[in-house]
C-alpha positions in Angstrom: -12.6 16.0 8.2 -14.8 18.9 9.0 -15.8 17.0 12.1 -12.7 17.6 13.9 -9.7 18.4 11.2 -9.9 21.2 9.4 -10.7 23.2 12.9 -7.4 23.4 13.7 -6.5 24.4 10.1 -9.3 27.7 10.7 -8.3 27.8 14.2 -4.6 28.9 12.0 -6.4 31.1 10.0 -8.9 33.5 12.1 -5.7 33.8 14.5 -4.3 36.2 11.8 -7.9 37.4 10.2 -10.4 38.5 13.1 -12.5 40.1 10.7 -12.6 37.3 7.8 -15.5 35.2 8.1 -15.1 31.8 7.1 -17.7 29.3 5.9 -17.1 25.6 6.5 -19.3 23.3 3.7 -19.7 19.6 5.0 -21.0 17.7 1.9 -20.2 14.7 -0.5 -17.0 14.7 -2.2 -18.6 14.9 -5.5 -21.1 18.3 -4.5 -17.8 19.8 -3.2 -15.8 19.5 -6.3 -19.2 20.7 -8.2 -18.8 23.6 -5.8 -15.7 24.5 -6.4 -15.8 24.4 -10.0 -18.7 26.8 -10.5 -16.8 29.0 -7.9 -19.8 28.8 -5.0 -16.8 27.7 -2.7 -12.7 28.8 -2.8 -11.6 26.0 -1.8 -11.8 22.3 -0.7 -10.5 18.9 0.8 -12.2 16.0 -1.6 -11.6 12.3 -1.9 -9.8 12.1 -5.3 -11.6 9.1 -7.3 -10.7 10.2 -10.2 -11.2 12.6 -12.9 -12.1 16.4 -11.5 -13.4 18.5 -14.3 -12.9 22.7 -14.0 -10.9 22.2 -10.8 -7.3 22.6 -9.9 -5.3 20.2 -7.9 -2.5 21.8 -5.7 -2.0 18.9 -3.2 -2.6 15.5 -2.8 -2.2 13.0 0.9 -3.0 9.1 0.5 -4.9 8.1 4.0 -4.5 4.7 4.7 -7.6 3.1 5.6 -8.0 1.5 9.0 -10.9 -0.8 11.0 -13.2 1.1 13.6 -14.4 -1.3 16.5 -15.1 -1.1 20.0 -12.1 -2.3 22.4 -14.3 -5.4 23.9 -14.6 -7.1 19.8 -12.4 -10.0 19.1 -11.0 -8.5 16.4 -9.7 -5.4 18.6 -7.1 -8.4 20.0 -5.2 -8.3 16.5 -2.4 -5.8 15.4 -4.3 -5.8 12.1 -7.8 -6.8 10.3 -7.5 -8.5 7.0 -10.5 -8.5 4.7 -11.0 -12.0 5.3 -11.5 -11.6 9.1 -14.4 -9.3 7.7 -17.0 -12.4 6.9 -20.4 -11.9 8.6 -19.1 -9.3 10.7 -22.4 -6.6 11.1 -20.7 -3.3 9.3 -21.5 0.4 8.6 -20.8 0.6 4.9 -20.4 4.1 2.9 -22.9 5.2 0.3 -22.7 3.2 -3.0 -22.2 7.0 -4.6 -19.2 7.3 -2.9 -16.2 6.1 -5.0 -14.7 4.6 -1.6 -17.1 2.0 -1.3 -17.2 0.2 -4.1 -12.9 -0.3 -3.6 -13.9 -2.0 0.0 -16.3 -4.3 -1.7 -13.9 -5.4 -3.8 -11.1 -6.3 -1.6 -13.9 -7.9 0.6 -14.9 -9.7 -2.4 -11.9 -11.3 -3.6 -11.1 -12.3 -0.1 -14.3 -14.4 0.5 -16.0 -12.1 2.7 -19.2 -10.9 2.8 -20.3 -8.5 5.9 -23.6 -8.2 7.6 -24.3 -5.0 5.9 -27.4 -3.5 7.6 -26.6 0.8 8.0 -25.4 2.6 5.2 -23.7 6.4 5.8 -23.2 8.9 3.5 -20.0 10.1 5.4 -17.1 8.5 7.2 -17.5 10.7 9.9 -21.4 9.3 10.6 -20.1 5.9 9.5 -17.7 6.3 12.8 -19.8 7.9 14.6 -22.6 4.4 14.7 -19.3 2.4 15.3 -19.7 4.8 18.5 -22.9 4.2 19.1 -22.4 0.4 19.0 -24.2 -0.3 15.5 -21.0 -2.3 14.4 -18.0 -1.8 12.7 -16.3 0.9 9.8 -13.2 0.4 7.6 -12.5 4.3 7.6 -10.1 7.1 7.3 -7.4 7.3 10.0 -8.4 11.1 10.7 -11.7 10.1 11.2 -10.6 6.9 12.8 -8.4 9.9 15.1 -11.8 11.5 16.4 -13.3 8.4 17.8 -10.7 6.1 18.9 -11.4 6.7 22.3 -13.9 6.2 25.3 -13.7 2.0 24.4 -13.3 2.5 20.5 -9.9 1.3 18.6 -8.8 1.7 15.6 -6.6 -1.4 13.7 -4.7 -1.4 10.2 -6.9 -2.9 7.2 -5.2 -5.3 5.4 -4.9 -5.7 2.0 -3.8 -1.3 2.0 -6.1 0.6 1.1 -5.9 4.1 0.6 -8.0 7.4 0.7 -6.6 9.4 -1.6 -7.4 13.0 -0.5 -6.8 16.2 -2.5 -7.0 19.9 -2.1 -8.8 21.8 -5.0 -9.4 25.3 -6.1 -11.7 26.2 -9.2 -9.8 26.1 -12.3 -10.6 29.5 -13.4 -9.5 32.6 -11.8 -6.7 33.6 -9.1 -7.2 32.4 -5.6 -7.6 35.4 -3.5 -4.6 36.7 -1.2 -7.0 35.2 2.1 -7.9 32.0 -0.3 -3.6 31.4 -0.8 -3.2 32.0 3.4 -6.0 29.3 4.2 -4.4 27.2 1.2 -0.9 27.3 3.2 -2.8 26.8 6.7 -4.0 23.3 5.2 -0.9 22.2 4.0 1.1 23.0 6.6 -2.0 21.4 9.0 -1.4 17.9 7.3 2.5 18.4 7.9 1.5 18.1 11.6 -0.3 15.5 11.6 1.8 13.4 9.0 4.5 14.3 11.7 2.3 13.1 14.4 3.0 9.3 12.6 -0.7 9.0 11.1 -0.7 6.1 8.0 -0.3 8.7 5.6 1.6 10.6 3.1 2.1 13.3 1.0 1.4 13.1 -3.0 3.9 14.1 -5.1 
């Protein structure tokens, strides 16, 4: 997301704070929830795989997932790309540390298909961007998927669902400052436009 995303969402913010700087952390889901609960960052977007120890979950969006693949691949043809239609294909997968991953292999796995794995990324965003670069294809995010699904790339609906469950966390302890609560309501209100702009996702409750 902090390849294109959350720019508008600062964008937002510096618009009413000229003289707030803001520092933008592009790391593993797992180090930014370690950031945020020892208080090194305010806040953060993080896939949520799960428990989250000393932080504080105030919002919650499930992604659904979707197939990155340039326009001229057979598979671009389909309205969707089930896991089966996945077999030998020469894919990008995400690091084995990352909780997302293993959920793809498994839905691979129990339909039959095993990929030509030969580049492994440690973040959607690089993932997409070697689907770019022709180094084959990505099951990703659809706001990453939203970045690069043009100039030849497409993006297609994965099928069995699967979802990117994404949350937005604060440290546990302590009140977020009065700035920290205006960039909270910038990011909500940012995923309000682009759940409004008909992206495959949804609000948690």
């Amino acid at each position: 997301m902090s390849l294109g995303f959350v720019q508008g969402i600062i964008g937002r913010f510096s618009a009413r704070h000229e003289t707030v700087r803001v520092s933008l952390h592009t790391r593993t889901s797992i180090q930014l929830i370690n950031l945020t609960a020892t208080g090194r960052i305010d806040l953060a977007l993080v896939a949520d795989y799960g428990e989250q120890p000393a932080v504080r979950r105030l919002a919650g969006w499930a992604l659904d997932c979707v197939v990155l693949l340039p326009q001229e691949h057979p598979l671009a043809d389909r309205a969707e790309v089930r896991a089966e239609d996945l077999h030998g294909e020469r894919m990008i997968s995400l690091s084995s540390f990352d909780g997302m991953q293993p959920r793809i292999d498994a839905l691979l796995a129990a339909a039959g298909a095993v990929p030509d794995y030969r580049i492994e990324s440690q973040l959607t965003g690089t993932a997409a961007a070697c689907v770019a670069a022709g180094l084959g294809i990505a099951i990703v995010d659809p706001l990453t998927a939203a970045l690069f699904a043009r100039d030849g790339i497409v993006a297609r609906p994965f099928r069995p669902a699967l979802a990117l469950l994404v949350t937005l966390i604060v440290p546990e302890e302590g009140t977020p400052s009065a700035p920290t609560r205006e960039m909270i309501a910038a990011v909500t209100a940012h995923f309000g436009d682009w759940l409004g702009r008909g992206v495959a996702a949804r609000s948690l409750p």
